[in-house]
N, C-alpha and C positions, 0 to 999 in steps of 0.2 A: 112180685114186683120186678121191673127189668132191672138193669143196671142201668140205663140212660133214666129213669126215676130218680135211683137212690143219688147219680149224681145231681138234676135238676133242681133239687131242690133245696139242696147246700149253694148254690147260684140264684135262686131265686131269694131266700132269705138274704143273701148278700148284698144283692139287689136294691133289695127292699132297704136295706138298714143306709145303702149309697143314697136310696132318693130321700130319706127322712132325715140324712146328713145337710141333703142339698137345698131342701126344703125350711130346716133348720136356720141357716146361712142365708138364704134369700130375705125370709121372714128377717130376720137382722137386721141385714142391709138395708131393710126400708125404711129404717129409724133413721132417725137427725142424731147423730152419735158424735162422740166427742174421743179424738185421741191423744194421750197427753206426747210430752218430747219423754217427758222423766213425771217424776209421783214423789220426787224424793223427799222430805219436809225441812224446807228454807229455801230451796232450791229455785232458780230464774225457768218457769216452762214454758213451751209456745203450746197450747191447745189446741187442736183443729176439728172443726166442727165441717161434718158431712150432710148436704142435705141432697139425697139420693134421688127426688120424682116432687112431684106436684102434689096438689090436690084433687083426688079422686080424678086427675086429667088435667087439672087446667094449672095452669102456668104459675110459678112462683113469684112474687112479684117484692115481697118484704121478708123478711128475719128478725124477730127480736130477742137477744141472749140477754137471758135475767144473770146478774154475778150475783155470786154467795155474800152475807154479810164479811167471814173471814177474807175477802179482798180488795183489796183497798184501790189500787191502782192497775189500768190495761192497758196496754199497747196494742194496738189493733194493725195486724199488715194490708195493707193497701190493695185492695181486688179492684182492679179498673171495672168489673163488668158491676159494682155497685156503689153507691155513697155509704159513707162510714158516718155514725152519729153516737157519738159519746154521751150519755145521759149520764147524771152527778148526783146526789144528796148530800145532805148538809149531814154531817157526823156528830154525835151527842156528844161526844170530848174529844179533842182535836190529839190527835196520835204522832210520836214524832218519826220525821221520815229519816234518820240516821244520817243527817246532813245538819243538821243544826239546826234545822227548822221544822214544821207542821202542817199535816196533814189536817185540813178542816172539813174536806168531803171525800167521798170516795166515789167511782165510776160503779153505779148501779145496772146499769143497763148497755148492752151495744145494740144498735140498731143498723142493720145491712136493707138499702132500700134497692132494686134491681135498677140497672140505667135500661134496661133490656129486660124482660121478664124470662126468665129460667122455664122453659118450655118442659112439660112434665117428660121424661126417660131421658133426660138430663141430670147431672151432678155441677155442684161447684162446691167448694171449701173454702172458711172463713178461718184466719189463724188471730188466735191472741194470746201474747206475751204477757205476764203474769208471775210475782212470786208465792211462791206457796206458802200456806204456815209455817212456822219452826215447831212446832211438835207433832209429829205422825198419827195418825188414828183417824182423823175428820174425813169425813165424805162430805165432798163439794158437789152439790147438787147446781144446774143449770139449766133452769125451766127456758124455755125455745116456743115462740109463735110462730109459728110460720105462715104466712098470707100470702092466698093466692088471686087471680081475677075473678074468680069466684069462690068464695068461702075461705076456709082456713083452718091449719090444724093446731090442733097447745098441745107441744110437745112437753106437758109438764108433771103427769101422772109420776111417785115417787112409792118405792116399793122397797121392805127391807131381806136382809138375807136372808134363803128358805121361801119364800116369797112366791110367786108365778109373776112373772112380769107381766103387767099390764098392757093395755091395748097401744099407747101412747104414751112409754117413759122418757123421762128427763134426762137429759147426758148426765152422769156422774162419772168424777173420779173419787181414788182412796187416794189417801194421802200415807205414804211409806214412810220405815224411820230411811235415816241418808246411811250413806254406806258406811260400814268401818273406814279411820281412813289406814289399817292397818294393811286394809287387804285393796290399798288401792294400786292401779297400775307401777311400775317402776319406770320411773322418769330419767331425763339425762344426766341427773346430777347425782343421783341412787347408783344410776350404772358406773360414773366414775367413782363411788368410792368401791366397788368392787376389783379396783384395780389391783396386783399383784407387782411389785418390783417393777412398776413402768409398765406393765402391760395387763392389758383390762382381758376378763375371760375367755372373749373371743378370738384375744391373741397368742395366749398360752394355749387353747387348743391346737392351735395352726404351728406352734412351737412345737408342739408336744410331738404330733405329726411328721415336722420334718425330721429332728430326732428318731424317731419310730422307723422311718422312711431306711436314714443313713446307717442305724443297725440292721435294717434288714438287709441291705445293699452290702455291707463289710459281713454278716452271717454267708451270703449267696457268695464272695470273693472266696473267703476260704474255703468253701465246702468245691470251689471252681479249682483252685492249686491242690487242693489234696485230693480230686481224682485225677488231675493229670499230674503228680505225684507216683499215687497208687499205680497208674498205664504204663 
């Protein structure tokens, strides 16, 4: 076996593992996917929903986003290149919205209608504002219609963990617990109590320094008079 073998073929395997990476990633991309802002549980998210090509070719023409029973209210942001349509149900017991009053239905549905049809090896993105549950663990499933000038695809196929994803799954998120707020950022008013005698820790560095600075400076003075001393 030569040497240009034994190397080709540590490059070839390589190869091979980059195109079933790429291949991987593409197959993806071709799903109507949903990406949250946050996952946290109580948390305000915006979700955006990707719908990447057409129908077998032909042009996109509607979207329809099924919401989960656990949400109650959407905000939907404003895409000029489609009409927004809020679809509602009437709620079995009216839930209160933390404002003094009641919720008696919830937004079941968004429907994105094209003013233009979405020509297929095109993209656009639909965002909706949403709170999440207050307890973590629910997977929010998002069944998606998607119709085009001919035909149409249900993005609604639902598959669990361990699973093979199916030809056509449904956007899902997880829903996470929320953060410690132990370990949250240090804010401006955390950084002033770290203050010291009037000066906050970035200022006793820069203290500490000049100090450091002006012993170094009277060390170098004297070692200067005791050699021309010694001369």
């Amino acid at each position: 076996m030569s040497r240009s073998t034994r190397i080709s073929r540590p490059l070839l395997a390589s190869a091979g593992a980059l195109g079933l990476v790429a291949l991987s990633a593409s197959m993806a991309s071709a799903h109507v996917t949903v990406t949250p802002s946050t996952t946290e549980a109580g948390a305000y998210t915006v979700l955006t929903f990707a719908v990447p090509h057409g129908c077998d070719g032909s042009a996109t023409t509607k979207v329809a986003i099924q919401i989960p029973e656990q949400i109650v209210t959407v905000t939907p942001t404003v895409n000029p290149n489609w009409t927004i349509d809020k679809i509602t149900e009437k709620l079995d017991k009216p839930i209160d919205n933390g404002e003094g009053g009641q919720y008696t239905e919830r937004v079941s549905q968004v429907v994105y209608t094209a003013t233009t049809p979405l020509a297929d090896g095109y993209r656009d993105t639909f965002a909706l504002s949403m709170q999440l549950p207050k307890e973590p663990g629910a997977k929010l499933v998002f069944p998606a219609v998607q119709t085009c000038a001919a035909g149409e695809t249900a993005w609604t196929q639902t598959y669990d963990d361990g699973q093979d994803e199916p030809p056509h799954p449904a956007p899902f998120i997880d829903v996470t617990a929320a953060a410690d707020p132990s370990e949250a950022t240090t804010g401006p008013a955390d950084r002033e109590d770290d203050t010291v005698a009037g000066a906050s820790g970035p200022d006793i560095v820069g203290w500490a320094g000049v100090v450091l600075g002006a012993l170094g400076l009277a060390a170098g003075g004297t070692a200067l008079v005791r050699g021309r001393t010694r001369s």
